[in-house]
C-alpha positions as CSV (number, residue, x, y, z in Angstrom):
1,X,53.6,43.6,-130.1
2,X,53.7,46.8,-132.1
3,X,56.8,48.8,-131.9
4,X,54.8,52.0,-131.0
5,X,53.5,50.2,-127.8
6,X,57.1,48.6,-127.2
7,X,58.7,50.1,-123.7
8,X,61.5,47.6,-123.4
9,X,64.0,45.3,-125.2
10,X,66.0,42.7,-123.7
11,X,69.5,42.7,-124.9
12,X,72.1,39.2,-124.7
13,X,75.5,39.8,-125.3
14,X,78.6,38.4,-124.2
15,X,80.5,39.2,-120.7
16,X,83.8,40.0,-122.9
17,X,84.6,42.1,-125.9
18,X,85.9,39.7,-128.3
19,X,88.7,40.5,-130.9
20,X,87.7,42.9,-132.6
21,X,86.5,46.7,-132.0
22,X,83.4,46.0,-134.1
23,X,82.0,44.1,-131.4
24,X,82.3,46.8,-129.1
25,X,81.1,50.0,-131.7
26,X,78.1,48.0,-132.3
27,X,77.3,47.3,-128.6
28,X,77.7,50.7,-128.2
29,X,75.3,51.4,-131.5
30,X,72.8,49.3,-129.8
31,X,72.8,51.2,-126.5
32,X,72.5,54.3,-128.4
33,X,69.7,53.1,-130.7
34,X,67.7,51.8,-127.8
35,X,68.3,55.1,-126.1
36,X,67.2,57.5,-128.8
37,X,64.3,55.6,-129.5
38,X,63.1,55.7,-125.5
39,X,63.3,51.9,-125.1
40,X,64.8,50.4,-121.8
41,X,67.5,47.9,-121.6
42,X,66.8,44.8,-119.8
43,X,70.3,43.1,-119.5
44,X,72.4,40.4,-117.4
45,X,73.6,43.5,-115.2
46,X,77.0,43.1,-115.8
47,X,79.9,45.6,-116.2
48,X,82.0,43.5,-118.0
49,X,82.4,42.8,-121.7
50,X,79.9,43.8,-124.6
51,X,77.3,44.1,-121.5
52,X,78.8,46.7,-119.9
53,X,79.2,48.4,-123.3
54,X,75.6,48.6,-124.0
55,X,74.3,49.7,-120.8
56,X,77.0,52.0,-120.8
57,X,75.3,54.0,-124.1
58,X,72.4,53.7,-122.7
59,X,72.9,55.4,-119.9
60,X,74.9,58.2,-121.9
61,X,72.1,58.7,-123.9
62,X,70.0,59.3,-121.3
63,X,67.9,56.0,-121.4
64,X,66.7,53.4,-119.1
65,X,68.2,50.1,-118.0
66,X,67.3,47.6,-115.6
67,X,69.6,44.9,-114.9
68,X,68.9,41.0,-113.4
69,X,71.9,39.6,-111.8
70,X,72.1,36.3,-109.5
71,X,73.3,36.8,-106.0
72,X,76.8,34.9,-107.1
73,X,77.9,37.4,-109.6
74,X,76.7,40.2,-108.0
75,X,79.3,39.3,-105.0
76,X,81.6,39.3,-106.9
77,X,81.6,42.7,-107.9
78,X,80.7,42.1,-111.4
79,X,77.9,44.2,-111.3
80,X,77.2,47.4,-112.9
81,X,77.3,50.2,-110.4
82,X,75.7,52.8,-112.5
83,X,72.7,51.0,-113.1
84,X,69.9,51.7,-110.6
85,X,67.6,49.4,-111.3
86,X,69.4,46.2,-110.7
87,X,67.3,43.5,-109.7
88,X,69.3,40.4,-107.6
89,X,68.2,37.0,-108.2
90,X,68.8,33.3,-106.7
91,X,69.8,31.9,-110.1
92,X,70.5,31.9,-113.7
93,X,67.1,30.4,-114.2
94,X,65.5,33.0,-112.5
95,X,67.6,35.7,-113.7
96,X,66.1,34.3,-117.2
97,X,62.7,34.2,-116.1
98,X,62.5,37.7,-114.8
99,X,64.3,39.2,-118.1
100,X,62.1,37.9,-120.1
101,X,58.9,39.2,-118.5
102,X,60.2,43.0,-118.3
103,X,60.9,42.7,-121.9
104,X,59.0,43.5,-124.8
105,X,61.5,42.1,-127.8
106,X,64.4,40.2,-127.7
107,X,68.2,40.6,-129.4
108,X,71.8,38.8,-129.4
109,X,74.9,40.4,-130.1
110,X,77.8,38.5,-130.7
111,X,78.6,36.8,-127.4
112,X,79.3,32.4,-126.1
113,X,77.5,29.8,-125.7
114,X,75.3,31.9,-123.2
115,X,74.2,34.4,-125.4
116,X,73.3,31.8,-128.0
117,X,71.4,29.7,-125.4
118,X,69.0,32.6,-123.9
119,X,68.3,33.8,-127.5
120,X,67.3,30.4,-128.8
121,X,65.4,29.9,-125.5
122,X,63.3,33.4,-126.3
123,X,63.1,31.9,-129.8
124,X,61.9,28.5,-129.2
125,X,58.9,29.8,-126.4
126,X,57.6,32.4,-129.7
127,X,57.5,29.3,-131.8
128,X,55.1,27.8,-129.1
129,X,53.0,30.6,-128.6
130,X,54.3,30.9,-124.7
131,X,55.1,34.7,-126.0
132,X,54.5,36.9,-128.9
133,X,57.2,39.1,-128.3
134,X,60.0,39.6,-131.8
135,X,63.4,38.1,-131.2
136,X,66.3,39.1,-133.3
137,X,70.1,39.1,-134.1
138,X,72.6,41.9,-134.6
139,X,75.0,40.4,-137.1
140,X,78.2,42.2,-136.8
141,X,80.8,41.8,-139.7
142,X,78.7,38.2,-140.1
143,X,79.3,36.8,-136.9
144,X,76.0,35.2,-137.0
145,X,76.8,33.9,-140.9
146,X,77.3,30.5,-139.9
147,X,74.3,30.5,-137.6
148,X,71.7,32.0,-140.6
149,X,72.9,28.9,-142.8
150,X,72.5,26.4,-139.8
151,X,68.9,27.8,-139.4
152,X,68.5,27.3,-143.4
153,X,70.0,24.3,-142.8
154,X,67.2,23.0,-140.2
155,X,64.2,24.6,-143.0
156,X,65.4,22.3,-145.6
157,X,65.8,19.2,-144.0
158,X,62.3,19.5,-142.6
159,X,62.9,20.1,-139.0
160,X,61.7,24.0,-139.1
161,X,59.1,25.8,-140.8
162,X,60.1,28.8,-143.6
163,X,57.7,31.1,-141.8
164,X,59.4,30.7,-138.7
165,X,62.9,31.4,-140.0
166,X,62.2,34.5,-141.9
167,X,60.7,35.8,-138.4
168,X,64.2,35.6,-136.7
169,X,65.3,39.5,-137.3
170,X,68.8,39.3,-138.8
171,X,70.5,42.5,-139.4
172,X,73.8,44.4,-139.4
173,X,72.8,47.7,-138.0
174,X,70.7,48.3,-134.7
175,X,68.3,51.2,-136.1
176,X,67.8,48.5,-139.2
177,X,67.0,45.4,-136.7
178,X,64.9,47.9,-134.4
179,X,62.4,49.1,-137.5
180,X,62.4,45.0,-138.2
181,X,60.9,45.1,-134.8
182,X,58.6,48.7,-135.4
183,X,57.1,45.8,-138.7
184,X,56.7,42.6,-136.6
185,X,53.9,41.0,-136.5
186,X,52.6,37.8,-134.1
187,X,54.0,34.9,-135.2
188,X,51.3,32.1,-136.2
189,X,50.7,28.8,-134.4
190,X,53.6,26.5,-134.0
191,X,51.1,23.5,-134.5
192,X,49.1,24.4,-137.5
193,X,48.7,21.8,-139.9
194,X,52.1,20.9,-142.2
195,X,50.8,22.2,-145.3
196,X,49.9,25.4,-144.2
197,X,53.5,25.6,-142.5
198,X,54.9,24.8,-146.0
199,X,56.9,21.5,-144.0
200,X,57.2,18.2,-146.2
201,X,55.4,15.7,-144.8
């Protein structure tokens, strides 16, 4: 999807801060970016962590931001009561359903196991062709170094094609990852033949 036709971007991120004030100038640089450039936040609803953060600039900036949040977690108070568009759900698997189909792109910031899961998820369905939509990471102070070389990794042993790892945004600064996004184009067919997917046979 063209950026100029974009309206909203779905942002994972973890429900803490993490160690180091990067983490939480960059979440805040995201929420900014997104702001300024009239894109609305589709997050987990939380007002905890690196979540809260982003919708938090967001909102500062005078953007948009709906949030999905299962019924659990929202009684528990964990959700952000700033945020008027906050959409309650049964479960995590619908709370991941309905992020994904009020978004128009895709991006992790640092977060767990969660973050990694719903990113690679978004990833994974583009590879297929179940969406066309640009997923990308925001790789603060190389967080996500490790990751890159594990998806190198999977292109040279065979198991993923080159086309499909250069098309995983990977940038340092949210106005840099967002033009990656204003550039994208639709990914091809996950199940073109091996030679014109450059995969060894």
């Amino acid at each position: 999807m063209p950026f100029r036709t974009m309206k909203s971007v779905c942002v994972y991120c973890g429900s803490s801060t993490g160690t180091s004030e990067a983490y939480v100038r960059a979440a805040r640089a995201m929420g900014e970016a997104l702001g300024q450039a009239e894109l609305r936040l589709v997050y987990g609803g939380g007002r905890v962590g690196l979540m809260g953060v982003v919708a938090d600039a967001v909102l500062a900036s005078g953007g948009q931001v709906t949030g999905v949040i299962p019924q659990a977690l929202f009684d528990r108070e964990i959700a952000h009561g700033g945020v008027q568009d906050m959409r309650i759900v049964g479960s995590m698997h619908e709370r991941k359903e309905v992020m994904s189909s009020l978004s128009d792109g895709f991006v992790a910031l640092p977060g767990g196991a969660g973050t990694l899961e719903e990113i690679f998820e978004q990833w994974t369905w583009w590879q297929l062709g179940i969406h066309a939509k640009p997923c990308g990471l925001l790789n603060v102070e190389g967080y996500f170094d490790l990751l890159v070389g594990m998806v190198e990794r999977m292109v040279e042993e065979g198991f993923l094609a080159q086309p499909f790892a250069k098309m995983l945004a990977v940038e340092a600064e949210p106005v840099r990852l967002l033009a990656r996004f204003r550039d994208y184009e639709p990914p091809i067919r996950k199940w073109q033949s091996k030679k014109e997917l450059g995969v060894r046979s």
